[in-house]
C-alpha positions, 0 to 999 in steps of 0.5 A: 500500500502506497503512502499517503500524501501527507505521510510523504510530505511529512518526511519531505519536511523533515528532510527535502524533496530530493531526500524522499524516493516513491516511485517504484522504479526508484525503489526496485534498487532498495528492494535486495541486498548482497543475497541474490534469493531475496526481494522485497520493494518499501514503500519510501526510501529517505536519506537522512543527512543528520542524527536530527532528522533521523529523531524525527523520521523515526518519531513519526513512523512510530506514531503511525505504525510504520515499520523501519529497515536500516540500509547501508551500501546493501552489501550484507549476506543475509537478507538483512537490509531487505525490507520485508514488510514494506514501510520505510528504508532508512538509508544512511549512505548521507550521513558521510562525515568524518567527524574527527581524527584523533591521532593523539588518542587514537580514535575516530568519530564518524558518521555511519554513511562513511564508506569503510575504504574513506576511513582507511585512505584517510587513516593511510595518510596519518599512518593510522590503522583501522584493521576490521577489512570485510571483503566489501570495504570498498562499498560497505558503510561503517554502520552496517559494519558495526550493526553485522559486527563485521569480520575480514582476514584481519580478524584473525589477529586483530579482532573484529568490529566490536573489539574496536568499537567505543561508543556510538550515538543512537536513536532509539524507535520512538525518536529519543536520541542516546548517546553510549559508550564513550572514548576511553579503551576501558569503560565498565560504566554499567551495561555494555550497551554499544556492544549490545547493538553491535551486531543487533543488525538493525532491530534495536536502534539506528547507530547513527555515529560511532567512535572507533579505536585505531592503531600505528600502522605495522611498520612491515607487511610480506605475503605468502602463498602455499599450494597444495593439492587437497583443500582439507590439507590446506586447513591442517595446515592452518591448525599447524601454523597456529598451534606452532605459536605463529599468529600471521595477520592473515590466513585466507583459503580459496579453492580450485574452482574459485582460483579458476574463476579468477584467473578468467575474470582477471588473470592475476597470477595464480596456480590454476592446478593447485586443489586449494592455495592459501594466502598468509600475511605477516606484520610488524618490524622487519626482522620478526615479520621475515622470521614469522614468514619462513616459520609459515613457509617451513610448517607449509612444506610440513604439512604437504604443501606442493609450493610455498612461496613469498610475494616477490615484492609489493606487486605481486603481494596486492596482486594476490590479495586482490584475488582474494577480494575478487573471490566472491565476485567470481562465484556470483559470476559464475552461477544463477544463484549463489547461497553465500554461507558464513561458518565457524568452527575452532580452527582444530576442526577446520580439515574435518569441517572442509571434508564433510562438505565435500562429502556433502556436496557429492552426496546431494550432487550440488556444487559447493565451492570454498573460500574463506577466512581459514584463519579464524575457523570462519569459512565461506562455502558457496552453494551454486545452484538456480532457484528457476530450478525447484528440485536443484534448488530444494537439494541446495537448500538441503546442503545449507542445511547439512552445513549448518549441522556439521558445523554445529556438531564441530562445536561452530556457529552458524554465522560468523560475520554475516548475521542471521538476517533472512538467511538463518532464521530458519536456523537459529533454534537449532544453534541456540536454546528456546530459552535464548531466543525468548531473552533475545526478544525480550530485549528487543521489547525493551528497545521497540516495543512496536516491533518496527525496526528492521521487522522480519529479521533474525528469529521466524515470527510466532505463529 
């Protein structure tokens, strides 16, 4: 049902006549994310441009019962930004100022607009470092980051987005403006309610700027490559690496068919027979980085690598993290339909974890390829399959499924930087007790008693 007039001058006022799309060939762009199953129109997208004017619009909407989805760049893997029941996309991608850099305190305030790849070419020339890298980075906007709690290679050794996370201003569903956290590295000022949000994914407030913790830029980076001719060996050899004592920056795994993609997208250098490569990256002074690269390279050749090498200089280093990058370019590239999955298990379960989705694969005769953050036990299988094709479609769904078990039974999680979302919620009852579910929707209560922010999302409605 289409907005009355008023309704729509309504958010015209409070923000302008250009800030207020209606029209459905202007919606259509706002009606999907990063997931390729899942659509759905609003009836109004607005652009906020100050936390005011997000007060407002939400006041208003909670007075006439209009429900509220939060959208970024619309990077997100699991159906999170997608508005299911209509009503209005809040999209913050306005809200794009860098507030403040603070180089003595090592801190920055910004806008939730604020494009992630921004905040590092800006953080480069101070010799400044913000290391949560989601592989979107060039797209993805700091308030999605933190409502999804994103990850990247980095978090192996540096965390993920709640670990530098201080404080944030929000707005709450009936308009009323907060300020949380604050700006110090320690703070234990009551309930930690910045870290709450982090990764609420949009059902509990609109973050509308945030305060980040920094760090100096490593003074050294060297990059490594290990071929080898199983992909359940590659994640050994993870394992191996870590309980030598060697934490690398990064550790990240692709597999045959994904470095096959790449190379005819873009030939970037990387051996095409190889059944799985994984990438390293070493930080820190010179001589501890060197040393932590030939420890890699020699547990690598340990573990049954049939190469291993390091970057022959910065070229070929960018040149290989830039595949990366193009990992899942390539696979949405190469398939109608893509189910982007996000697990996690500790990393001693990596080498089983790879193995049963094999087996899993072979046994419901669905494609399923890799890449990941092996690092960090957080690996992305990606399941090819056409949802125009029901019987494939249902088999594909099914290995999501069988997935989500092994991984469950291997002590993981059914998400470890994507979010539940659409994707999950099917899901997150066999991940966690009823008794959790039903704590999760009380604090949603307390925070939106209506039930109009980001709706649909996370657990299935009851019935």
């Amino acid at each position: 049902m289409a907005f009355s007039q008023t309704t729509i001058d309504a958010m015209k006022t409070i923000t302008a006549a250009d800030a207020v799309l209606t029209e459905a060939t202007d919606l259509a762009a706002y009606s999907y994310d990063g997931t390729s199953n899942w659509q759905s129109l609003p009836q109004a997208v607005v652009f906020p441009r100050s936390t005011q004017q997000v007060a407002e619009l939400m006041a208003m909407a909670n007075a006439a019962d209009i429900p509220v989805t939060i959208r970024g760049a619309g990077t997100n893997l699991s159906g999170g930004s997608i508005p299911v029941r209509g009503g209005i996309v809040l999209c913050m991608t306005r809200m794009d100022r860098i507030v403040e850099i603070d180089e003595a305190n090592f801190t920055a305030t910004v806008e939730v607009g604020v494009v992630l790849n921004h905040l590092n070419q800006e953080l480069a020339r101070r010799r400044l470092f913000f290391p949560p890298d989601p592989q979107s980075f060039l797209a993805a906007t700091i308030g999605g980051c933190v409502a999804e709690n994103s990850g990247g290679p980095y978090a192996l050794k540096y965390g993920v987005f709640k670990h530098y996370l201080l404080g944030m201003q929000v707005v709450l569903p009936a308009g009323k403006v907060l300020s949380l956290g604050g700006r110090t590295m320690k703070n234990v000022t009551g309930y930690d309610l910045p870290q709450l949000l982090c990764g609420s994914e949009g059902t509990l407030a609109v973050i509308t700027r945030a305060t980040l913790r920094l760090l100096p830029m490593p003074a050294t980076r060297k990059t490594a490559l290990a071929v080898f001719d199983q992909v359940p060996a590659a994640g050994s050899a993870v394992h191996a690496i870590l309980a030598s004592g060697l934490v690398p920056a990064k550790i990240e795994i692709m597999d045959n068919w994904v470095i096959q993609r790449i190379e005819e997208m873009a030939p970037l250098g990387l051996p095409k027979d190889a059944g799985a490569i994984l990438l390293f990256e070493a930080d820190g002074n010179a001589a501890a980085v060197e040393e932590d690269v030939q420890g890699i390279i020699e547990i690598c050749k340990q573990s049954g690598a049939a190469e291993v090498r390091s970057a022959k200089d910065g070229r070929e280093a960018d040149n290989f993290w830039g595949a990366r990058r193009a990992g899942f370019s390539a696979v949405f590239g190469n398939a109608a339909t893509v189910m982007a999955e996000d697990v996690t298990v500790p990393t001693a379960s990596m080498a089983e974890l790879i193995g049963r989705i094999q087996s899993i694969s072979r046994q419901r005769d669905v494609p399923v390829v890799m890449i990941g953050h092996a690092g960090d036990g957080n690996l992305h299988p990606c399941i090819l399959t056409d949802e125009k094709d029901s019987a494939h479609f249902e088999r594909a769904e099914q290995v999501a499924a069988d997935i989500f078990d092994a991984a469950l039974e291997l002590g993981g999680v059914i998400s470890g930087e994507h979010g539940i979302g659409l994707e999950k919620r099917r899901f997150l009852k066999k991940a966690v007790r009823p008794e959790v579910i039903d704590l999760m929707k009380s604090i949603k209560q307390v925070f939106d008693p209506k039930g109009l922010l980001n709706p649909g999302k996370i657990w299935e409605a009851d019935k």
